[in-house]
C-alpha positions, 0 to 999 in steps of 0.5 A, a space after each residue: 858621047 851618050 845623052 842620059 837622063 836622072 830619076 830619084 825614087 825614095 821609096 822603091 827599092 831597086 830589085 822593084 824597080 827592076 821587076 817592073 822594067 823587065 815586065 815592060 821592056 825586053 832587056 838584058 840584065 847585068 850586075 853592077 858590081 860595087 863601086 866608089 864615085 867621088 863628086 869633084 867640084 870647086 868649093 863655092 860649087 862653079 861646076 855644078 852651077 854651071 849645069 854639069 858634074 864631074 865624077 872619079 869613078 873607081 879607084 887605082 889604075 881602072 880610076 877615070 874622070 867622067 864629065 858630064 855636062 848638058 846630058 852628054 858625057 867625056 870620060 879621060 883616064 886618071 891616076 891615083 893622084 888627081 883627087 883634089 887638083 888644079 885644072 892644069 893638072 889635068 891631062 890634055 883634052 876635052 875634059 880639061 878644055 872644057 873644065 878650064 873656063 869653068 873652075 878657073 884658078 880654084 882647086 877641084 875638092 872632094 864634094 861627097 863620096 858614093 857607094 853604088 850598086 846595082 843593075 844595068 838593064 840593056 833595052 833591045 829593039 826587035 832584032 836584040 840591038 840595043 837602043 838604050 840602057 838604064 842603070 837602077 842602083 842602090 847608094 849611101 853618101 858621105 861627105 868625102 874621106 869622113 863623116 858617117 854614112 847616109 842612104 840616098 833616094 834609089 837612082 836611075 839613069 837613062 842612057 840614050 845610045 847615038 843614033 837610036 835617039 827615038 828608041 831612048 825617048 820611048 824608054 824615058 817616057 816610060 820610065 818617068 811613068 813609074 809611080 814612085 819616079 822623079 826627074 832629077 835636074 841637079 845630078 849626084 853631087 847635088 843628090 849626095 849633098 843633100 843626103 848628108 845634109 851639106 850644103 854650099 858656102 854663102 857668097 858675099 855677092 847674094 848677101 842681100 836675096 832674100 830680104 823682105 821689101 818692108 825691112 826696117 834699115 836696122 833689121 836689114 843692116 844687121 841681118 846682111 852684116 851677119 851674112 857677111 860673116 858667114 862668108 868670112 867663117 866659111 872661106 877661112 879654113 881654105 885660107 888657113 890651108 891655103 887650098 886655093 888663092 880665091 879662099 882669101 879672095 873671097 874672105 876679103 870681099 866679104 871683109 870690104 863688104 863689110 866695112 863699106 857697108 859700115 860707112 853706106 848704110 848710115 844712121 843705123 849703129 851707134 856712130 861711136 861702135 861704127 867708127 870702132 868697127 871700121 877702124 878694126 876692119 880697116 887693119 885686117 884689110 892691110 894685114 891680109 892685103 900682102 898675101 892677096 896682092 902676091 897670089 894674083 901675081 903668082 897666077 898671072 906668072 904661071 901661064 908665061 913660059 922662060 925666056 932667053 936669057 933671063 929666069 922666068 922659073 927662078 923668078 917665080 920660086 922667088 915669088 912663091 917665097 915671099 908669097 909663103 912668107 905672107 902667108 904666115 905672116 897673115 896667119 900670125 895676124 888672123 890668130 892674134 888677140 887684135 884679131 880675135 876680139 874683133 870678131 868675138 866682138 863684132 858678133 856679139 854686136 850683131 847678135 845682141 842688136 835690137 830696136 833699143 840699141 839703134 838710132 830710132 830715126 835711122 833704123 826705123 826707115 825702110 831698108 829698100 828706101 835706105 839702100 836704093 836712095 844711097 846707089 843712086 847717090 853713089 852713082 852720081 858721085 862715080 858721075 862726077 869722077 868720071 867726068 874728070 877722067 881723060 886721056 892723060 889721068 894718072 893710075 891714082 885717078 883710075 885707082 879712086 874711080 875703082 874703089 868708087 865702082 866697088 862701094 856702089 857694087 856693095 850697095 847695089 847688090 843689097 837691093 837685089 831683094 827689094 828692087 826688080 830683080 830682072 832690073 838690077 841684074 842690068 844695070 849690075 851686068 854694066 858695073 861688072 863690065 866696067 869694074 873688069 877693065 879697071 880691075 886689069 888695069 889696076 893689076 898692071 900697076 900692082 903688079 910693077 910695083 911687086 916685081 920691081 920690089 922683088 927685082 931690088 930685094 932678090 939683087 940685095 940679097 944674091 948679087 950674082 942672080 942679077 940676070 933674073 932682073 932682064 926677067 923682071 925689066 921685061 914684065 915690067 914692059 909688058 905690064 905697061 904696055 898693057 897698061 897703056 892698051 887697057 886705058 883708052 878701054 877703060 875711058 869706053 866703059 865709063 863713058 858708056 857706064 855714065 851714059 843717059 841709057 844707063 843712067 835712066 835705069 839706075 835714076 828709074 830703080 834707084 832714085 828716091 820718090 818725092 814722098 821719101 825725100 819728103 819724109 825725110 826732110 820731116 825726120 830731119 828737125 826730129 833726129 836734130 831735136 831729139 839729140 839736142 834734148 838728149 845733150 841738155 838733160 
């Protein structure tokens, strides 16, 4: 493992930069021969977020993976075929241990793809040792396998030998002061994107950075809405695809997302267009939910390994069945004229809405005050959910404290722009903790139902195939056995989720002001007028 350090320089070329190190270090030179670096990250970027990069370098039988991470570097050698793979398709290892927490269920994509050439200068101490090397290449980006070529800014890399660390921050030191010489803390891929101008997906959870605290509610609702449906447009190639499961996941938060937030932010649309729009998300909701249901069972049946007697792989091509059968199905559904519509519509709406198409009364109110007064409404409803709960209660009741988790999620995200950030990442920090443990528990119960039903519709349909069913019973009893061992977690984290230490931050961020109740108690008798003299003429 080696510790090194990035330098762009946009205006130096690197025979430049090359003359000025040899005329202050003594160095032995050496030719970087031409070369391909693919970026390997997920789509939505959780290697790079995560502070490290991951690198194909080469091609053929010399290709390797280099991950790179806090400054240090693994390398493991690869095959032709590992551009684009699953984490569990990587060979045993550090690398992928390491990887595997990180990139999760998601598939590793070709980012962008760089042409490198250059020098290696290595620096040698007194003795003609060397302490430390620095790498000075020339480059050009594409986004991978298509697109034109960009310049990239000329790179520079330090790298510090083990135990020659005071030698290497000498060689740093210098180098940082060249004119021309600036500290890259993103690393290539973050480089190279931005050479060919790409830049990440949205994410449905962030739709509310941002907005400004004096928003009007009807500017600030159509604005998140429009975000929204960019996270929608972004994921869906990958769901056409099928590259990963989490590209329909991601589709269909923003999907909920939306419709949630239809009903929360209130007296801001027309209500008539509002209840047309709820309904018709409401339907792609269903008509997507099968696929998603079947890939979260297909994960959670990839890691368990045969048992005897039954047919744990058999099962599994099963559910791969009908899990591709949904897939298409879904698909027939996304190119469907309903569906087409619906978003020609719904972005007609919101790119033509203005102060004279809102309700006046509604819209005009400050967004901050709007979402804020709603998580604290909504958390006193989960309050009084939770209150019910017991040792005893039924999944439904689980199930209806989760959906009610989720709308307060949707909400409370919003004010992530409007509120303390610091803040509302607490007491966010303590809903996602909550909504993990109902989450597993609700899959337990998905996950019966998907297996008892392919159990009847398998036997149905192949008799002698019976012995997949000891398979199925088997699942089936861990599922509810862990079930019953998720359930008094899920009492703790309500219990602690409605305690008075939580509930006095959200009533401290969230809790409407006396002079906003006040003001809209005046509103009140306005709107009901208004619509009155309205009706009348």
């Amino acid at each position: 493992m080696t510790h090194e350090a990035l330098y762009t320089a946009a205006r130096l070329e690197p025979s430049a930069i090359v003359r000025q190190l040899e005329r202050l270090l003594r160095v032995r030179s050496r030719v970087i021969p031409p070369h391909r670096v693919i970026c390997l990250d997920t789509f939505d970027g959780r290697i790079a977020a995560s502070g490290g990069q991951l690198l194909e370098v080469g091609e053929g039988a010399t290709a390797r993976l280099e991950w790179h991470r806090r400054a240090r570097r693994l390398g493991v050698r690869i095959s032709s075929r590992m551009t684009a793979a699953f984490v569990w398709d990587l060979p045993p290892g550090a690398v992928a241990t390491q990887l595997r927490p990180i990139v999760g269920v998601r598939r590793l994509l070709p980012m962008v793809e760089l042409e490198l050439d250059g020098h290696t200068l290595d620096v040698l101490d007194d003795r003609g040792k060397t302490v430390a090397r620095i790498s000075i290449v020339a480059a050009r980006a594409h986004r991978a396998k298509w697109g034109r070529w960009h310049a990239v800014p000329t790179l520079v890399t330090v790298v510090g030998l083990p135990g020659r660390d005071e030698e290497a921050r000498h060689v740093r030191t210098l180098v940082e002061r060249r004119p021309g010489l600036q500290r890259s803390r993103t690393g290539l891929q973050a480089i190279g994107l931005r050479a060919v101008g790409a830049t990440l997906p949205p994410d449905a959870s962030q739709v509310g950075l941002g907005l400004s605290a004096s928003l009007r509610a009807g500017a600030g609702a159509a604005e998140v809405h429009r975000r929204l449906l960019a996270v929608m447009r972004a994921n869906e190639p990958g769901l056409r695809d099928d590259l990963d499961t989490e590209f329909l996941h991601d589709y269909r938060v923003a999907l909920r997302r939306t419709r949630s937030l239809l009903g929360q932010i209130k007296e801001v649309f027309p209500p008539v267009r509002v209840e047309q729009f709820r309904e018709e998300f409401r339907w792609l909701g269903a008509v997507t939910g099968p696929a998603r249901d079947l890939d979260v069972l297909m994960l959670a049946l990839r890691p368990i390994p045969d048992d005897p007697g039954g047919d744990i792989p058999a099962l599994r091509r099963d559910i791969a069945e009908h899990q591709r059968r949904a897939h298409r199905a879904m698909l027939k559904h996304l190119d469907s004229p309903r569906c087409r519509r619906l978003f020609a519509d719904w972005a007609r709406f919101l790119a033509h809405t203005s102060p004279a198409s809102l309700d006046p009364a509604g819209a005009s109110r400050p967004f901050a005050d709007v979402v804020s007064s709603r998580v604290w409404r909504l958390y006193r409803r989960l309050n009084e959910r939770a209150a019910l709960v017991t040792d005893h209660s039924p999944p439904t009741a689980l199930h209806e404290i989760r959906i009610a988790a989720k709308k307060l999620r949707y909400v409370a995200d919003l004010t992530r722009g409007v509120q303390d950030g610091g803040a509302v990442d607490d007491v966010i920090a303590a809903l996602k903790k909550l909504q993990t443990v109902l989450g597993d528990y609700n899959d337990t119960v998905v996950h019966e139902r998907l297996l008892l039903e392919a159990g009847r519709v398998l036997v149905e349909g192949h008799p002698e195939r019976v012995h997949v069913l000891r398979s199925i019973e088997r699942l089936v009893a861990q599922l509810r056995a862990r079930r019953a061992w998720l359930q008094p977690q899920v009492l703790r984290q309500l219990r602690r989720f409605c305690s008075y230490p939580v509930r006095s931050k959200f009533r401290h961020l969230f809790k409407a002001s006396p002079e906003a109740v006040a003001a809209a108690v005046r509103d009140r008798p306005r709107r009901r007028a208004s619509s009155s003299q309205r009706t009348r003429g």
